[in-house]
N, C-alpha and C positions, 0 to 999 in steps of 0.2 A: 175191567182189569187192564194194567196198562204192561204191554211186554217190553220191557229196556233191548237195545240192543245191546248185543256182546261188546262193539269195541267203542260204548261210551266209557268214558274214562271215569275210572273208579274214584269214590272218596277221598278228597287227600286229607280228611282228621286223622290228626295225631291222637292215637291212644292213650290216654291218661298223659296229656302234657302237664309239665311241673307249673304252675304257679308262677309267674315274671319275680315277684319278690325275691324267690331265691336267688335268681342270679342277681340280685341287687349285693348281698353279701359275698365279699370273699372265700375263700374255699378254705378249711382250714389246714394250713399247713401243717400243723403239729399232727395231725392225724397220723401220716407214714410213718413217721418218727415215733408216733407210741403203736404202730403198729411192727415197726422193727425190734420196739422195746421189747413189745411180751415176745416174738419169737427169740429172742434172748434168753428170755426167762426161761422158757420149756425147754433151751439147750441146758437148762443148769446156773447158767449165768450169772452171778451176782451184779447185778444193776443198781447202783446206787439212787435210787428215786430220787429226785431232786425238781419235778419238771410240777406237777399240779399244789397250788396254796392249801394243803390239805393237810389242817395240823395231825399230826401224830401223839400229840398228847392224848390222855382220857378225859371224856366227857365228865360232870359232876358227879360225886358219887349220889350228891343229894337230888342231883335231878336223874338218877339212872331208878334211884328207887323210888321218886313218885310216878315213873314211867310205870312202876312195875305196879305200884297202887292203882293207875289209870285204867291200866289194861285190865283189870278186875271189876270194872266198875261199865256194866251195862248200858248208862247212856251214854257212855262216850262212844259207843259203837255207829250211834247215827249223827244222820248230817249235823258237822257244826255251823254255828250262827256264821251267817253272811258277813256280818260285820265283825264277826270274831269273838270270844268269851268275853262276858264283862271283868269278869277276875283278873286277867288275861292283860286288856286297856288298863285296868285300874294299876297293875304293877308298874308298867310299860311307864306310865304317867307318872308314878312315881320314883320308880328309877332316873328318868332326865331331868327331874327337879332335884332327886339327891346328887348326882352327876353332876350337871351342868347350870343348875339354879331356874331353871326355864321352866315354866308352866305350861300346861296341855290336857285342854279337855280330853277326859277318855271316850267322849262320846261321841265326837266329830273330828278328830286330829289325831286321832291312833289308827291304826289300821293291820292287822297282824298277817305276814305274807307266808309264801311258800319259798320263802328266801327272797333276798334282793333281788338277783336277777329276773326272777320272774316277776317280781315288783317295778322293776325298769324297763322291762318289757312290755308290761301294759300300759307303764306309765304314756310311754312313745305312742302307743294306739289310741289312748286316749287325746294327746296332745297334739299330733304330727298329723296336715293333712299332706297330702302328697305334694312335694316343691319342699313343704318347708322347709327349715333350716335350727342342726343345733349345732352348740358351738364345741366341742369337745378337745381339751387339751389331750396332745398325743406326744410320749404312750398314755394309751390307756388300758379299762379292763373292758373288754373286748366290746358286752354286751352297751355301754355306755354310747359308743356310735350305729352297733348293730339293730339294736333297738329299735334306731329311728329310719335306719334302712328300710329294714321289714318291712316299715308303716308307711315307704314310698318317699320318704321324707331326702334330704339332703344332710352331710354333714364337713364341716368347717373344723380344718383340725389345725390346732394353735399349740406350735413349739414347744415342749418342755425339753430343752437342753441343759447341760452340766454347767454351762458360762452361765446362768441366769438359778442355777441351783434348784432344776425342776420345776419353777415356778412361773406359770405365764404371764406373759408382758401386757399388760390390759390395756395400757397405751397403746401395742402394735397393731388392734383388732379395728381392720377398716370399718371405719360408719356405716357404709353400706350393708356389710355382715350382721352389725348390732342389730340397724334398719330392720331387719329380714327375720333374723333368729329368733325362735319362740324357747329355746331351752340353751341352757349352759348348765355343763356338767361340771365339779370340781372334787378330789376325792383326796383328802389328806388325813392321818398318814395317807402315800400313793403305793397303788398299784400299779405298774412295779418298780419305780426307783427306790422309792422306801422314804422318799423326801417328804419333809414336814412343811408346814406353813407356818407363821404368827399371825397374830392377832389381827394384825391391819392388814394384810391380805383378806382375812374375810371382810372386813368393815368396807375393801374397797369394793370388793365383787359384788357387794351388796345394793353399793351406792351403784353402778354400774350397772346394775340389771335393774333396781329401780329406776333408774331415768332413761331405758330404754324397754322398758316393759318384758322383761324378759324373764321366764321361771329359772326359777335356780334351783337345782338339783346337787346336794350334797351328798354324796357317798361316805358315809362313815365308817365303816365298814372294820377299820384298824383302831379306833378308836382308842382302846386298852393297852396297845400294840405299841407305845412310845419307850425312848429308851433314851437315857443321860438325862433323865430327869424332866423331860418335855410332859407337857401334858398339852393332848389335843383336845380344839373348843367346838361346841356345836354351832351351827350357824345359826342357831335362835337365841345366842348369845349376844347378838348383834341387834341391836335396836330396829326395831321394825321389820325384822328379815322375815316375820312372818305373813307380812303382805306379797310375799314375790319368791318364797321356798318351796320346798320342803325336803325331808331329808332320810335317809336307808341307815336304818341299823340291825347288823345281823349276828346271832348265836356262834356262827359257824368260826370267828375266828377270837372271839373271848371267852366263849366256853368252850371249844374245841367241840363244837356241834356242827360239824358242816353237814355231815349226811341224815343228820336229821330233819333238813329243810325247814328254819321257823327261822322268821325276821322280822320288822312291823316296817312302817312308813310313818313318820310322823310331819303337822304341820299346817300351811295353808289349807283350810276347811273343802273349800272348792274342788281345789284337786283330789284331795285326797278323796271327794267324794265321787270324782272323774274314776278315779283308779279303781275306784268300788264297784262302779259299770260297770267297767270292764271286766272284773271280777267272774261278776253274778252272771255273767255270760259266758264265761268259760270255763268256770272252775267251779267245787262248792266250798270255797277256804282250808284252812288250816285244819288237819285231824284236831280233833278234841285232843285224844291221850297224848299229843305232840304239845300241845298249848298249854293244859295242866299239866305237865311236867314240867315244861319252859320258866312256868310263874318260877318254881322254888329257883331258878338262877337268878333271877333278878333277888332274892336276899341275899346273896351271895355277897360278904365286904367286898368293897373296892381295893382294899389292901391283898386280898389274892389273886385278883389281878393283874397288880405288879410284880409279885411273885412269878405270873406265866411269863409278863413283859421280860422279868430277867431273865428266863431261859434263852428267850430269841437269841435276846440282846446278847450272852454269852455265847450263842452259837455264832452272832456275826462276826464275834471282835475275834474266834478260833479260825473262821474262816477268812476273815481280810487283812490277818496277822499270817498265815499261812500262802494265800496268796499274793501278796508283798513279797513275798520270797524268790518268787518266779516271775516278776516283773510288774503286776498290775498294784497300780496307785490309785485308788478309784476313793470321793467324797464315801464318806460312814453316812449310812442309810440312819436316820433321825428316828423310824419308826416300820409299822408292816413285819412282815418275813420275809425280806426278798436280798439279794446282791443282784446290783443290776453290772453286769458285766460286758465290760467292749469288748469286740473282738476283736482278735490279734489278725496281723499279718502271718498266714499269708492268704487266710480266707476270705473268701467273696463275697457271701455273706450268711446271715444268722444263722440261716440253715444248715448251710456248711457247715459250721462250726459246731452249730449242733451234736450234726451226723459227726461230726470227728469225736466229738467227749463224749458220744456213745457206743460207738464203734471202738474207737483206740483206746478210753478208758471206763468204758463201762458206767458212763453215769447221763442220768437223762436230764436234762433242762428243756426249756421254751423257749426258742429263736424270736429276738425280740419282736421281727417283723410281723407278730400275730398279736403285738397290740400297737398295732398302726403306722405311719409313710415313718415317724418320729423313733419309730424302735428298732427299725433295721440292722446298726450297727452294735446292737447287744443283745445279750441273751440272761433272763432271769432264771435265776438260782433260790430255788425254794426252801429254807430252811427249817426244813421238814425233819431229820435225822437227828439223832442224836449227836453230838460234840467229834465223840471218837468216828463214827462216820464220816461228818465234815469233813475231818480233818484228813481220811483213807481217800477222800474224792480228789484233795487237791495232791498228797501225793501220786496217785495214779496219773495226774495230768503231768507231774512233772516227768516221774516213767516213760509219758507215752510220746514227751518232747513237746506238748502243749503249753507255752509260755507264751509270756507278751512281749513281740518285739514291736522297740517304737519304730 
């Protein structure tokens, strides 16, 4: 037995230190802000919500009552299939060929998630060794660079400003970047300027990450979400894009199912069977009664759809018809729910501005600076509320003296 002396110097392990990845991610700012929010609320407060993309409409009626058939139904109690219900694949596969004309095995190119974000999250585990590099136009939605953080990776964030109409400049992207980058993200409608793309913008990013070998990752996510008659295209519309894709598509904002968490991935066989790895290793899929209820949305026409699109789209032109009034002339958002909004003089930034439309008028937004170096001088506005709301948010701004000065 060996006796230590008293004045050897004790252990210096740290108890339960955090993991380095974490500090690879930014801290999130919006946190205080929605924690000033709810103390708001328990004064009383009327708070105009306006800060998370979390529609407020109701889910299907048609899918609320096969939820309710599922949950009666004893095998859905246990684990679902790893790779997800066939029922499930087979709609999924069907729907992007009534959609978009594109074909997809259900058996190797679907893949049904616990939402996108968690599906881009692993995607980046799977793909990212530590160093690498993905290219991510900014702003973005958050998880799109955070992803690749986590996974030790690097990320390259490429302009989208108002002169170029949200759209990255793919001639700007140094060779060396291409060189390096194992991922490019693109997300149209976007989150959050609201900006669309055409046609030839995907056909080029296509040709670009093909002859640079580079996966391409399409966020679809607003898909249904276009307005003035736009309609947005899958990237498997695109000749060949399935050698170098693949692509997110989620419930949460065409069926007003966010919080039910069900999405799929579809596309490049490889990956997607990369992303199933990573799956089976930390999750066991998608609830059964969450998947069987999901199917009856995909019969859902496309023509009701449009119907949800025209709400947005009426809630934007009450808002940017309203806010024209007190100074701001900002491009009309092509698609999403969002108003991307710059901020006036005489704030410092997003945050600020923030903190003043929640404090002085009572309504909560997202300081741009929380999706990325590109978002700082604005703040998104969720178009979450009803019309007469909207329209109570901007005169409270005008009340509170919150106008744009150039």
């Amino acid at each position: 037995m060996t006796i230590k002396s008293e004045e050897e110097p004790k252990s210096q392990k740290e108890f339960l230190k955090l993991a380095d990845r974490l500090s690879y991610v930014p801290s999130y700012i919006f946190a205080k802000l929605d924690a000033e929010k709810q103390e708001l609320q328990k004064k009383g407060v009327d708070v105009i919500d306006l800060s998370l993309g979390s529609p407020d409409l109701p889910s299907p009626e048609v899918v609320i009552e096969e939820c309710i058939k599922a949950v009666k139904e004893p095998i859905n109690y246990r684990y679902p299939p790893f790779w997800g219900q066939t029922k499930f694949k087979q709609a999924a596969s069907e729907w992007m060929n009534k959609r978009f004309s594109v074909n997809l095995s259900p058996e190797n190119e679907i893949l049904p998630l616990s939402g996108s974000k968690e599906g881009i999250t692993h995607l980046a585990f799977a793909i990212i060794n530590p160093g690498d590099l993905t290219i991510v136009p900014s702003p973005y939605y958050p998880v799109h660079a955070r992803g690749t953080l986590l996974a030790g990776g690097m990320v390259h964030e490429l302009p989208l400003t108002e002169k170029n109409n949200f759209i990255p400049d793919l001639d700007s992207i140094p060779q060396s970047v291409l060189d390096k980058a194992k991922l490019f993200f693109i997300s149209y409608p976007n989150n959050p300027t609201g900006a669309t793309c055409d046609f030839e913008f995907l056909e080029r990013v296509v040709h670009l990450c093909k002859k640079n070998q580079i996966l391409l990752v399409s966020d679809l996510a607003y898909s249904e979400l276009t307005f003035d008659g736009r309609i947005a295209h899958s990237i498997f519309e695109v000749d060949g894009a399935k050698d170098i894709a693949i692509e997110f598509h989620t419930f949460s904002k065409t069926y007003s199912m966010a919080g039910w968490r069900i999405a799929f991935v579809v596309g490049n066989s490889k990956i997607i069977s990369a992303i199933y790895e990573i799956k089976t290793n930390t999750d066991y899929g998608v609830c059964n009664i969450i998947q069987s209820a999901s199917i009856k949305a995909f019969s859902i026409s496309l023509s009701e759809h449009k119907k949800t699109a025209k709400i947005y789209e009426e809630r934007r032109d009450v808002m940017l018809t309203k806010l024209k009034k007190i100074g701001w002339n900002i491009p009309t958002p092509g698609g999403a729910m969002y108003i991307w909004l710059p901020v006036p003089k005489p704030y410092k930034s997003s945050f600020d501005f923030c903190s003043a439309l929640l404090h002085k008028a009572h309504i909560a937004t997202i300081p741009g600076g929380s999706f990325g170096t590109y978002g700082e001088d604005y703040v998104r506005i969720a178009l979450v509320d009803k019309k007469e709301r909207l329209s109570l948010a901007v005169d409270r701004m005008e009340k509170a003296g919150i106008v744009f000065l150039r």
